[in-house]
VEXDREN-2710 file (C-alpha; in Angstrom, 1 decimal):
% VEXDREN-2710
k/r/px/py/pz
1/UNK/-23.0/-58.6/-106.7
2/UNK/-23.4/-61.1/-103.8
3/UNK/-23.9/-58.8/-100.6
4/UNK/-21.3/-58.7/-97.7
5/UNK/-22.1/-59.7/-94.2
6/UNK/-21.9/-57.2/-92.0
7/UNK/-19.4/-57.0/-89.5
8/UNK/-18.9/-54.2/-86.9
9/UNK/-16.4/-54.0/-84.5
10/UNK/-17.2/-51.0/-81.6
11/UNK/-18.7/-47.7/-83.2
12/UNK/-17.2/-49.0/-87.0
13/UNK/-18.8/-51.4/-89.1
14/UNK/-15.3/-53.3/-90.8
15/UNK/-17.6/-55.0/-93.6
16/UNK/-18.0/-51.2/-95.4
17/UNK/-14.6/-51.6/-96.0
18/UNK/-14.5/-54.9/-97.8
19/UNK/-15.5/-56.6/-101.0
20/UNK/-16.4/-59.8/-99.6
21/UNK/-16.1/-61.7/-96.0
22/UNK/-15.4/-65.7/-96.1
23/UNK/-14.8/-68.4/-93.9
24/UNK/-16.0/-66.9/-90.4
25/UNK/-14.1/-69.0/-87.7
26/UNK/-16.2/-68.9/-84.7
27/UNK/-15.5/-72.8/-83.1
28/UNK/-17.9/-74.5/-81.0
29/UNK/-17.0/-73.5/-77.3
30/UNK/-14.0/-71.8/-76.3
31/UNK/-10.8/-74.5/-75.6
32/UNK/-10.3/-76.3/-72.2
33/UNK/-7.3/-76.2/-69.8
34/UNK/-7.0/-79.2/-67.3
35/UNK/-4.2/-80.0/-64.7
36/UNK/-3.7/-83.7/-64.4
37/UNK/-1.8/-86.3/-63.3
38/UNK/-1.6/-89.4/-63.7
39/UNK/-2.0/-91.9/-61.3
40/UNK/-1.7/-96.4/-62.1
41/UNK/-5.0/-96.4/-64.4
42/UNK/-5.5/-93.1/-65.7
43/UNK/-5.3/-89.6/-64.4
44/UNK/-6.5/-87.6/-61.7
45/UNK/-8.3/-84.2/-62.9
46/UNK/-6.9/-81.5/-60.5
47/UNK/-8.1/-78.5/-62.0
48/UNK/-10.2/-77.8/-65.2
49/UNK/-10.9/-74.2/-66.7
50/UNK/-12.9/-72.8/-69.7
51/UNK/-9.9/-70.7/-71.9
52/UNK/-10.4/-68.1/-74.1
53/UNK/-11.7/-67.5/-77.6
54/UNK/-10.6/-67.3/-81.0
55/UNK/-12.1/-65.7/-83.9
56/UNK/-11.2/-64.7/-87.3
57/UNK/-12.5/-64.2/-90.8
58/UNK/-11.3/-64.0/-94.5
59/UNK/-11.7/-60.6/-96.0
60/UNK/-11.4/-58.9/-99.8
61/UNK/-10.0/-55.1/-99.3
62/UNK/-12.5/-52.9/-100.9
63/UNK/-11.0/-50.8/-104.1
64/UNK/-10.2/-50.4/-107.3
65/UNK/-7.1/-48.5/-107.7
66/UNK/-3.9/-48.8/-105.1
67/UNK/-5.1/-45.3/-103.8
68/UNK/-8.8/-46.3/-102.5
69/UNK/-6.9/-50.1/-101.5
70/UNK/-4.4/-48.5/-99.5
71/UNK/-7.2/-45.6/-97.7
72/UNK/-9.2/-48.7/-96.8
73/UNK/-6.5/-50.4/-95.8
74/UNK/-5.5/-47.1/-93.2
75/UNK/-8.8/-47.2/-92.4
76/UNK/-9.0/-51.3/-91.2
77/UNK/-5.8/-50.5/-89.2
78/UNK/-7.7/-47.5/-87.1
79/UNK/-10.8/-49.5/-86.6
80/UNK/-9.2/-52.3/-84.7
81/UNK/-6.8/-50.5/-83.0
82/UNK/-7.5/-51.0/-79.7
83/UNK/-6.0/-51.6/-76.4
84/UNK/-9.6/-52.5/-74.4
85/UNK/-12.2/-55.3/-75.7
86/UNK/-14.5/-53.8/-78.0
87/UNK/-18.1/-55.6/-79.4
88/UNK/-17.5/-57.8/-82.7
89/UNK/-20.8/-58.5/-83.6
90/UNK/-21.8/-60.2/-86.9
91/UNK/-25.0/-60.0/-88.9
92/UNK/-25.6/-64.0/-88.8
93/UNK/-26.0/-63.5/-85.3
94/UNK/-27.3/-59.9/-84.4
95/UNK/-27.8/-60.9/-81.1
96/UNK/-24.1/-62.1/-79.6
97/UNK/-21.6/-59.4/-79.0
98/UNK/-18.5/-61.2/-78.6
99/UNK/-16.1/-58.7/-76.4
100/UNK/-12.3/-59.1/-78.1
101/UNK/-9.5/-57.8/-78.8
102/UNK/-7.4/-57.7/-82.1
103/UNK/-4.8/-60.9/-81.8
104/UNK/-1.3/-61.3/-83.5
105/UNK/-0.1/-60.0/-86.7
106/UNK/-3.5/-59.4/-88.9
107/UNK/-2.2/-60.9/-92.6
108/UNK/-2.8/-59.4/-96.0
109/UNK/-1.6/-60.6/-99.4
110/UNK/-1.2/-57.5/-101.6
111/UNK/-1.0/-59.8/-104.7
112/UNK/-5.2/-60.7/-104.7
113/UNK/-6.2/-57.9/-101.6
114/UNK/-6.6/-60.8/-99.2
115/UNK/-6.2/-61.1/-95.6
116/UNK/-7.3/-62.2/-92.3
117/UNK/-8.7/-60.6/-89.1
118/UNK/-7.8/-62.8/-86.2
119/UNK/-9.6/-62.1/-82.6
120/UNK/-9.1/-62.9/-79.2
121/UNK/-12.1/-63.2/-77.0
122/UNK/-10.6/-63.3/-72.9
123/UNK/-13.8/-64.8/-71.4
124/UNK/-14.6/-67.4/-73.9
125/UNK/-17.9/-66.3/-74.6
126/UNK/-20.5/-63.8/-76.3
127/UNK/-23.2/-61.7/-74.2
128/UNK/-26.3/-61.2/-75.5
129/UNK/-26.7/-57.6/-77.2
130/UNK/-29.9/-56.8/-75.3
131/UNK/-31.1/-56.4/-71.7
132/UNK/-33.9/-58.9/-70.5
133/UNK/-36.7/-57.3/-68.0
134/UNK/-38.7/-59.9/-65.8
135/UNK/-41.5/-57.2/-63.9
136/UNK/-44.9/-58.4/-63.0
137/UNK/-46.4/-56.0/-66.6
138/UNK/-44.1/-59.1/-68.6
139/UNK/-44.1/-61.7/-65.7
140/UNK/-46.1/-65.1/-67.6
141/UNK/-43.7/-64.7/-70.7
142/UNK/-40.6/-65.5/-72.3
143/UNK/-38.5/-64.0/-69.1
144/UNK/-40.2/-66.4/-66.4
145/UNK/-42.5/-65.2/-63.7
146/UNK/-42.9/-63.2/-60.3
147/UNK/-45.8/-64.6/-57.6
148/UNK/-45.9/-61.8/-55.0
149/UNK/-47.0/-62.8/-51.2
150/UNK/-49.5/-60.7/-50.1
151/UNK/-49.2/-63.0/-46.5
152/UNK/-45.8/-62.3/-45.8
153/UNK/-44.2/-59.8/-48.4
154/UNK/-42.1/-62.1/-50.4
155/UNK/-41.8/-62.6/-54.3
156/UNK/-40.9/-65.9/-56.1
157/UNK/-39.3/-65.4/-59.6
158/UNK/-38.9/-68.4/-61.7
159/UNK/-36.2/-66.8/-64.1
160/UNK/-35.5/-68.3/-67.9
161/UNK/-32.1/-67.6/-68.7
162/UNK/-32.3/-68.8/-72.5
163/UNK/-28.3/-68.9/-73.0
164/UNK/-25.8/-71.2/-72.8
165/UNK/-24.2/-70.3/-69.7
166/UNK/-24.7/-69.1/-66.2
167/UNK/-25.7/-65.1/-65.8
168/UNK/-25.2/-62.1/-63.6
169/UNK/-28.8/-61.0/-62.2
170/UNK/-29.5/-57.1/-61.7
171/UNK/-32.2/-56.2/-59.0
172/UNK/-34.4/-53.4/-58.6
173/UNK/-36.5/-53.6/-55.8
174/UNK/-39.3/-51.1/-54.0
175/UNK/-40.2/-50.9/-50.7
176/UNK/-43.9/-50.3/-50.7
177/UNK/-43.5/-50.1/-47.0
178/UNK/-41.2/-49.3/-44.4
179/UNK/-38.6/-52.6/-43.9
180/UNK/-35.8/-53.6/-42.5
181/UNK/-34.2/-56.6/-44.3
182/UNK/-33.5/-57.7/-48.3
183/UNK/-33.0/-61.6/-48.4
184/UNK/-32.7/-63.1/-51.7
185/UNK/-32.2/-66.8/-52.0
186/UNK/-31.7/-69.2/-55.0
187/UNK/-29.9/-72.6/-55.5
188/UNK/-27.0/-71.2/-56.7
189/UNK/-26.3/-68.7/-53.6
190/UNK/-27.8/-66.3/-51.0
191/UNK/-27.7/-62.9/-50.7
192/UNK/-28.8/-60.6/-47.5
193/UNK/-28.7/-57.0/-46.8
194/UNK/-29.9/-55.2/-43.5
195/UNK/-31.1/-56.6/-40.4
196/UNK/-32.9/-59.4/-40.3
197/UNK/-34.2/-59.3/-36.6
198/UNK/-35.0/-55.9/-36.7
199/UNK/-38.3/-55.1/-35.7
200/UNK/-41.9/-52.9/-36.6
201/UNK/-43.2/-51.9/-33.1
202/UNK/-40.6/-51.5/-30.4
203/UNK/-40.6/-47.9/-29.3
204/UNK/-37.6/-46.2/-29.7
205/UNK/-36.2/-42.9/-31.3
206/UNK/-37.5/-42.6/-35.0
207/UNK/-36.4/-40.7/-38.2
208/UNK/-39.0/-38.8/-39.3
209/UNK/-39.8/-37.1/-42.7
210/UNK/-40.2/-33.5/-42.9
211/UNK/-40.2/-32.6/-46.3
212/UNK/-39.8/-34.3/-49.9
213/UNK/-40.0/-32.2/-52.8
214/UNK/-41.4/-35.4/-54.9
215/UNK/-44.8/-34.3/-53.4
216/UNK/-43.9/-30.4/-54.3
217/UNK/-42.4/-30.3/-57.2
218/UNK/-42.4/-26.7/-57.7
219/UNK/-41.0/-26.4/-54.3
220/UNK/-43.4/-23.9/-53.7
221/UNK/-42.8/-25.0/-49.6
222/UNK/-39.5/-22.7/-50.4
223/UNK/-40.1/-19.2/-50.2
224/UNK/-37.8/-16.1/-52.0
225/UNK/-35.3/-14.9/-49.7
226/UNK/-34.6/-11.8/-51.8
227/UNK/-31.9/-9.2/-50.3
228/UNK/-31.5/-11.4/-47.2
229/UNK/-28.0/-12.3/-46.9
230/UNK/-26.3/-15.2/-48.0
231/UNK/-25.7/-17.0/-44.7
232/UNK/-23.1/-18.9/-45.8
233/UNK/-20.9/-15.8/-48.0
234/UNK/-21.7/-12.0/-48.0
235/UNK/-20.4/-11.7/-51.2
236/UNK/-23.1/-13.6/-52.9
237/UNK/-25.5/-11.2/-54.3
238/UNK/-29.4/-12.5/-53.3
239/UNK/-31.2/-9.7/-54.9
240/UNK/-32.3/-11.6/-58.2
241/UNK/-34.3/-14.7/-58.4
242/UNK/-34.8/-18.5/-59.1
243/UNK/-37.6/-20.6/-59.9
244/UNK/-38.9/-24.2/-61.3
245/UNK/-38.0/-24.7/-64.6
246/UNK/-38.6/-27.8/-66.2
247/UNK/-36.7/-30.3/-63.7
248/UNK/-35.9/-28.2/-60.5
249/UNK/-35.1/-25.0/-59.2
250/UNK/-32.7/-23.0/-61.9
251/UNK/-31.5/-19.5/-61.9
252/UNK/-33.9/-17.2/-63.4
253/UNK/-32.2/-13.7/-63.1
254/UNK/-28.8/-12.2/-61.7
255/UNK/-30.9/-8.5/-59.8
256/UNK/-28.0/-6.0/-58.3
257/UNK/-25.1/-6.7/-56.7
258/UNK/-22.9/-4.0/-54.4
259/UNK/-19.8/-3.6/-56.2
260/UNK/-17.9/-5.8/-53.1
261/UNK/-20.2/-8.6/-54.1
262/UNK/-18.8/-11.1/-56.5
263/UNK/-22.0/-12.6/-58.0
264/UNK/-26.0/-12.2/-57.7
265/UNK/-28.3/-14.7/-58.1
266/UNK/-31.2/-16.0/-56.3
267/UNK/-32.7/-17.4/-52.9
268/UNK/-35.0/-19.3/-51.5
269/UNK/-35.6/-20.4/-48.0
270/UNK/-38.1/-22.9/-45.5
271/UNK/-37.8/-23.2/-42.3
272/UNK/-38.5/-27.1/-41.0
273/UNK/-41.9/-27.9/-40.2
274/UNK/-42.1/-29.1/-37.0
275/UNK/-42.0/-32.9/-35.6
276/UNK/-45.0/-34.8/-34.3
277/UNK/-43.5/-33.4/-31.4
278/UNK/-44.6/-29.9/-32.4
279/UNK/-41.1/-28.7/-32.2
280/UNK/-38.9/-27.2/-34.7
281/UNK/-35.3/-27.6/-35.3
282/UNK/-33.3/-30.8/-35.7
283/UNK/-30.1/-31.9/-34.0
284/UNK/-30.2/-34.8/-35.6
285/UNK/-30.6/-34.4/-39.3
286/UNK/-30.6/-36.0/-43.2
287/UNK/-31.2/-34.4/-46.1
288/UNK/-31.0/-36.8/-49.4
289/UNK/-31.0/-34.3/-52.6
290/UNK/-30.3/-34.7/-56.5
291/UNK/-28.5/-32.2/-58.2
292/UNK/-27.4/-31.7/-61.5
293/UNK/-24.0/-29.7/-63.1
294/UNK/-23.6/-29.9/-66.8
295/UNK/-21.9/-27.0/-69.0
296/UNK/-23.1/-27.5/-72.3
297/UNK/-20.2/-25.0/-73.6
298/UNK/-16.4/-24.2/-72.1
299/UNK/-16.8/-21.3/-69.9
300/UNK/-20.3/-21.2/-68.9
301/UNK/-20.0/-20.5/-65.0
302/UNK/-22.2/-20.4/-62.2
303/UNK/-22.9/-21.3/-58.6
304/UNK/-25.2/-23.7/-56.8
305/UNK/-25.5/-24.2/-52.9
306/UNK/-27.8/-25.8/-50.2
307/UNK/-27.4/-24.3/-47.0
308/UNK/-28.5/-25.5/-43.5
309/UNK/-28.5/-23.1/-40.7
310/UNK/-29.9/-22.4/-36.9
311/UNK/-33.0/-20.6/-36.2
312/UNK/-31.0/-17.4/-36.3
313/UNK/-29.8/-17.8/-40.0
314/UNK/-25.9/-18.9/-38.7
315/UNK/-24.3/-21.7/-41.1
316/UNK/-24.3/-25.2/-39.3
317/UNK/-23.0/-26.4/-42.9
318/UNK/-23.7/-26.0/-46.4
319/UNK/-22.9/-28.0/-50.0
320/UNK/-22.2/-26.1/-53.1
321/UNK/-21.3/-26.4/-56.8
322/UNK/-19.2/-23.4/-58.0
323/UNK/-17.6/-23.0/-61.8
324/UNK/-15.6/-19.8/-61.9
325/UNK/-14.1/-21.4/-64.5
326/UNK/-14.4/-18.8/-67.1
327/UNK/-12.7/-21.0/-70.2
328/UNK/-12.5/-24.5/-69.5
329/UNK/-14.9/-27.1/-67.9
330/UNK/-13.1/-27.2/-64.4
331/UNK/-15.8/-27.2/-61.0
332/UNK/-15.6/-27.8/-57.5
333/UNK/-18.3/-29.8/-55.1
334/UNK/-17.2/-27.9/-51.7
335/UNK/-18.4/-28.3/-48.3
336/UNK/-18.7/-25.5/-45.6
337/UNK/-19.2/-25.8/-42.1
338/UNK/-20.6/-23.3/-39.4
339/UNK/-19.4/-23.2/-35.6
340/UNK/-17.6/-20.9/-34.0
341/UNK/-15.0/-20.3/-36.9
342/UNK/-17.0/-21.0/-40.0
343/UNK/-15.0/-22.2/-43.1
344/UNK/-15.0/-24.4/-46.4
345/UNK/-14.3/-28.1/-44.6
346/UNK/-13.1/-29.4/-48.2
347/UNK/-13.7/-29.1/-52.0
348/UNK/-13.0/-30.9/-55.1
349/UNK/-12.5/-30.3/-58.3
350/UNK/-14.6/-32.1/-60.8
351/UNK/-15.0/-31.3/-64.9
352/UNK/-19.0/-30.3/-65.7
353/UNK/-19.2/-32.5/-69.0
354/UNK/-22.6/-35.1/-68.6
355/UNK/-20.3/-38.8/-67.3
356/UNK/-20.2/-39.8/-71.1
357/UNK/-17.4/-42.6/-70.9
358/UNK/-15.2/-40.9/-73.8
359/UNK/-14.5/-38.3/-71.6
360/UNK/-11.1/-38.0/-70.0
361/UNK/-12.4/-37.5/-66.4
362/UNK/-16.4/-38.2/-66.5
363/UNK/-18.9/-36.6/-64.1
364/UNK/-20.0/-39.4/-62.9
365/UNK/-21.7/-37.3/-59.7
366/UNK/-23.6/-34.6/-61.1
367/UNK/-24.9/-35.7/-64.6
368/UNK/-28.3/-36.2/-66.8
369/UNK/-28.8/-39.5/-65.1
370/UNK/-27.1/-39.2/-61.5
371/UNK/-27.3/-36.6/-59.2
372/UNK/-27.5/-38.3/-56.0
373/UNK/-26.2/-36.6/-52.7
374/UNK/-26.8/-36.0/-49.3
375/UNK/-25.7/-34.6/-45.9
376/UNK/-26.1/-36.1/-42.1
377/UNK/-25.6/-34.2/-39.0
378/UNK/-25.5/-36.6/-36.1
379/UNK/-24.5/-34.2/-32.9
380/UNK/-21.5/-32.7/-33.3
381/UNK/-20.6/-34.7/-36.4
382/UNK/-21.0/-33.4/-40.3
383/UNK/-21.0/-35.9/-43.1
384/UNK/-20.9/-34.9/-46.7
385/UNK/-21.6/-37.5/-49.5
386/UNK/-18.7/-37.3/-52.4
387/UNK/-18.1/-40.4/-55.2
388/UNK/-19.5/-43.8/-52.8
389/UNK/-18.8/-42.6/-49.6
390/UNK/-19.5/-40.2/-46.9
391/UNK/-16.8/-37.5/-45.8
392/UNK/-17.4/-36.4/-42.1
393/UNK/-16.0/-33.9/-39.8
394/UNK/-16.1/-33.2/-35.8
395/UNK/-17.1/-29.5/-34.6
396/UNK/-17.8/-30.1/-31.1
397/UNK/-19.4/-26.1/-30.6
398/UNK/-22.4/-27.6/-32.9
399/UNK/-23.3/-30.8/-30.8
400/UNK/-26.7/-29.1/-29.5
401/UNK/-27.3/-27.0/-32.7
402/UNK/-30.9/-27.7/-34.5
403/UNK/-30.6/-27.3/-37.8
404/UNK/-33.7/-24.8/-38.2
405/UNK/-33.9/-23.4/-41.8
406/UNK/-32.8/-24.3/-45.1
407/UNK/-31.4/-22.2/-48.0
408/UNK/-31.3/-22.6/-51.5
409/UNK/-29.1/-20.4/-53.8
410/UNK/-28.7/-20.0/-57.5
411/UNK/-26.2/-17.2/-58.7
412/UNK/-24.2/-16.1/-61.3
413/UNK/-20.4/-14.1/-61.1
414/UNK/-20.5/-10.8/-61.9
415/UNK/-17.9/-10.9/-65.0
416/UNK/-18.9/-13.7/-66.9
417/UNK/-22.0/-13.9/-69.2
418/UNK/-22.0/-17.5/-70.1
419/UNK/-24.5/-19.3/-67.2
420/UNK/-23.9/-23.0/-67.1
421/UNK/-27.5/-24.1/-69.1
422/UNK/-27.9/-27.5/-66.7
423/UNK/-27.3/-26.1/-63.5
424/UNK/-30.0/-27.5/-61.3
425/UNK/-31.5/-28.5/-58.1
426/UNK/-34.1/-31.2/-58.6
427/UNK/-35.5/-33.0/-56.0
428/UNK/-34.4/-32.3/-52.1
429/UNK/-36.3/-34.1/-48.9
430/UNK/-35.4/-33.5/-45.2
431/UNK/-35.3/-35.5/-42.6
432/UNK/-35.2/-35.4/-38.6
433/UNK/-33.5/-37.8/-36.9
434/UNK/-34.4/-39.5/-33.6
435/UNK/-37.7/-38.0/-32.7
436/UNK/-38.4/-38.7/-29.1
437/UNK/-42.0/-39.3/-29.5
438/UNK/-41.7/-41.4/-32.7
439/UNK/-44.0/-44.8/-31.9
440/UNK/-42.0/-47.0/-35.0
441/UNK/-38.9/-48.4/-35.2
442/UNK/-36.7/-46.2/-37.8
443/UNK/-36.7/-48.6/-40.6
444/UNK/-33.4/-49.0/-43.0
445/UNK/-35.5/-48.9/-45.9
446/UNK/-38.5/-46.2/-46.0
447/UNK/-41.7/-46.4/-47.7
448/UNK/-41.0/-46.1/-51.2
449/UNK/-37.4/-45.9/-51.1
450/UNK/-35.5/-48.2/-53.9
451/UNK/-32.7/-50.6/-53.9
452/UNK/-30.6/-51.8/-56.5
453/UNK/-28.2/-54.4/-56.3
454/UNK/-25.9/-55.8/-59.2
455/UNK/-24.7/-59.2/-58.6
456/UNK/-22.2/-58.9/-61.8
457/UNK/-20.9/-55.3/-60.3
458/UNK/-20.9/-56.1/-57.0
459/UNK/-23.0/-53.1/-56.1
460/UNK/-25.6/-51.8/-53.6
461/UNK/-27.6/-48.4/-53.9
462/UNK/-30.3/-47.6/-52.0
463/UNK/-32.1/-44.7/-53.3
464/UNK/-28.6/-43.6/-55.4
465/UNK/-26.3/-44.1/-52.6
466/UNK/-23.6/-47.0/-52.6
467/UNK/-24.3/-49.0/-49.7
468/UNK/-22.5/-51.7/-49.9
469/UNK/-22.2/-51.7/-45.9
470/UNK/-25.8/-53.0/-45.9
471/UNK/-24.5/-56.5/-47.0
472/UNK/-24.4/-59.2/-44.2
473/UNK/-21.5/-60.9/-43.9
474/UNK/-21.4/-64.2/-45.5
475/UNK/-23.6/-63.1/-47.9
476/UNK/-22.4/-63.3/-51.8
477/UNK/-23.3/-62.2/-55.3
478/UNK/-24.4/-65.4/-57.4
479/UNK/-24.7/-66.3/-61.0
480/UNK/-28.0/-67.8/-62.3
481/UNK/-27.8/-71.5/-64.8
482/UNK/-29.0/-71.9/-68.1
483/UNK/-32.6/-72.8/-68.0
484/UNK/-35.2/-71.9/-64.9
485/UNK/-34.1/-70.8/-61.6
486/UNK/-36.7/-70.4/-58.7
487/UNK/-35.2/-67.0/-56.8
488/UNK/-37.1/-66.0/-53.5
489/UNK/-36.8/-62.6/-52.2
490/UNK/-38.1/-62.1/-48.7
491/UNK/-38.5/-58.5/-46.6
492/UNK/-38.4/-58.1/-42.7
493/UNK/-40.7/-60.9/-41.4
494/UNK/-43.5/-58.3/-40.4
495/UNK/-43.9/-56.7/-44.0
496/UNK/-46.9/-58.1/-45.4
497/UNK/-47.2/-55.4/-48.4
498/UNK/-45.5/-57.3/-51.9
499/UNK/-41.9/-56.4/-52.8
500/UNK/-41.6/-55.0/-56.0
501/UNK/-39.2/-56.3/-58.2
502/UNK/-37.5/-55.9/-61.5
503/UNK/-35.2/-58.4/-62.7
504/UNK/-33.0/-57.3/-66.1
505/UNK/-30.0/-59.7/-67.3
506/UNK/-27.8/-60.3/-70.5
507/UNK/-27.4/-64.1/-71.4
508/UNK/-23.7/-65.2/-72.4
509/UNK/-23.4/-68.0/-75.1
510/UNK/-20.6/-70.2/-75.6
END
């Protein structure tokens, strides 16, 4: 018995379900559209555009008797049911995905168990079903080659794109010192984020780091606030614990709770350290943090908040997770705000599953992988990061208010018995903004800090948080050409420490 190619079409292979596969119509190149017209010896080309794709193949149902024909038959029908481009991939060519859709009426002959799949490919073309990484461990190889500048910071990349047409380039680039401006240049566009004239040594108001829990991770710099009251909500029992636990600080144990109190749990607290200025307190303030809210079960509930207040424990503003939910997967991400009539500024509701893209409504802020938040106090104005963008409020009472002291509470409610088993803060750094006696210029992009732009996406993140407002205008998001492509990525013009850069790609083939 001759062996079948295999074919697979998303998460189903379609070859399981046939006796043989023949005549595999995969025509060289995609067909061509052009807009003429003629003029007294020959035509005039006005436009001319790459169409899409057709592919199809001869199949032999799989069976025996009509009852295993016709299950197989069901089964064919299901598999290429779909309304979005799935990956047809075929075992000639391992390494093509072609992205398509089922096209017209899909023949069968019930006489001899015959018929024809027939595919429609909308952009013409296959992707490559792997990533390719340029980084200076690989650089040399088949992927091309990075030449950092030790003189002025920059990094050539002479980038190999082996397919058969252009490519969407993904950057990931470090910062190994403070800068100020991300300028990428090849033949086929130029790309620039930042400020470009923005400089290392005036003397002016600088942010200044205060704590990063990347160099405690243990967050032993936290101390237990156990029995102190919950600054932002009395009802919040404090009298149990939390601790490190394998990725961050996680609830450890519930301790008593008044019966007015609604949930126990545990606490933590630092007060700032103080500026080079030996003060403590910040009117100006950042705090970047990663957090993560994933029920592995329907029901599990529990509550999660960072809360910033004065030197006197009064909420300036707080952000919290909360699940009451006691039989679904329904949260809420809710922001509070101090003053002189504290309140919850806003809150929505999100689902705790992990983001995976089968999901009805993914958590695409709080998962295994993301996590990314943060809050700015800038005077008297509060901003809250939520989905790409910042959310910010006015309270004019807290315009002079240092933020003094930060909490950090884990609880569970009092009736349920189900905790949520990814419920987690793991990383948190705080920063003070505008420190009088700060000698540097408050660079964009810190020491360490990481960027990552997707030409294909259109996207900017710098250190998790969209930031496409960084781009300069004129700037756009280019394509690379088959073959080699020299690409030049320069910082601010007084960084002499290397970029570091990743490249990673999928080729397209037509």
């Amino acid at each position: 018995m001759s062996k079948v190619i295999k074919v697979t079409y998303g998460d189903n292979i379609l070859s399981d379900l046939f006796e043989s596969v023949t005549n595999i119509k995969r025509d060289i190149g995609s067909g061509w559209n052009n807009n003429t017209q003629a003029k007294k010896e020959g035509i005039d080309v006005i436009t001319s555009s790459r169409g899409p794709r057709n592919i199809s193949f001869d199949y032999l149902i799989k069976g025996t008797f009509f009852s295993e024909i016709n299950a197989n038959k069901q089964k064919l029908a299901s598999y290429i049911n779909s309304e979005d481009t799935l990956g047809l991939v075929f075992e000639d060519e391992p390494n093509k995905v072609w992205y398509a859709l089922p096209d017209g009426e899909q023949s069968y002959e019930p006489e001899s168990n015959k018929g024809t799949l027939t595919f429609l490919v909308p952009s013409g073309h296959a992707v490559s079903s792997f990533t390719n990484v340029l980084n200076l461990s690989n650089s040399g190889g088949a992927n091309g080659t990075i030449t950092p500048s030790t003189v002025d910071g920059s990094v050539t990349a002479v980038i190999k794109n082996k397919g058969t047409l252009p490519a969407w380039l993904r950057f990931k680039i470090k910062c190994s010192q403070e800068n100020g401006y991300i300028g990428i240049a090849a033949p086929t566009g130029a790309f620039e984020m930042g400020n470009i004239q923005e400089a290392d040594g005036v003397v002016k108001p600088e942010s200044e780091y205060l704590y990063n829990s990347n160099s405690d991770l243990s967050f032993s710099k936290f101390k237990d606030a156990t029995g102190t009251t919950n600054p932002q909500n009395s009802a919040l029992g404090t009298n149990g614990t939390i601790s490190f636990q394998s990725d961050g600080l996680r609830f450890a144990t519930q301790g008593t709770m008044s019966e007015s109190q609604i949930a126990g749990g545990g606490m933590k607290v630092m007060t700032l350290p103080a500026d080079s200025n030996g003060r403590v307190g910040a009117v100006n303030f950042y705090s970047h943090f990663n957090l993560l809210a994933w029920a592995g079960a329907m029901g599990q509930t529990g509550i999660l908040q960072i809360l910033f207040t004065d030197i006197n424990d009064k909420l300036v503003a707080g952000y919290g997770i909360t699940k009451s939910d006691m039989s679904g997967n329904k949260a809420n991400c809710t922001f509070w705000i101090g003053g002189n009539t504290p309140k919850e500024y806003t809150s929505f509701g999100f689902e705790t599953n992990n983001g995976e893209r089968n999901q009805k409504k993914p958590n695409v802020m709080f998962n295994s992988s993301t996590g990314d938040a943060d809050f700015l106090k800038e005077g008297a104005n509060l901003g809250f990061y939520w989905y790409g963008s910042r959310l910010t409020t006015y309270v004019p009472e807290l315009a002079d208010v240092e933020v003094s002291k930060v909490y950090l509470y884990l609880g569970q409610f009092k009736g349920s018995n189900k905790l949520i088993n990814n419920l987690s803060i793991r990383q948190i750094n705080l920063t003070k903004n505008n420190v009088s006696v700060w000698k540097d210029v408050p660079n964009r992009y810190a020491a360490n800090s990481e960027t990552k732009i997707d030409m294909g996406e259109g996207s900017i993140l710098v250190n998790g948080i969209s930031s496409l407002t960084e781009m300069v205008n004129g700037s756009n998001f280019f394509m690379i050409p088959p073959g080699e492509t020299t690409i030049v990525t320069n910082p601010s013009n007084w960084v002499n420490h290397p970029l570091e850069i990743e490249y990673s790609w999928e080729e397209n083939y037509l």
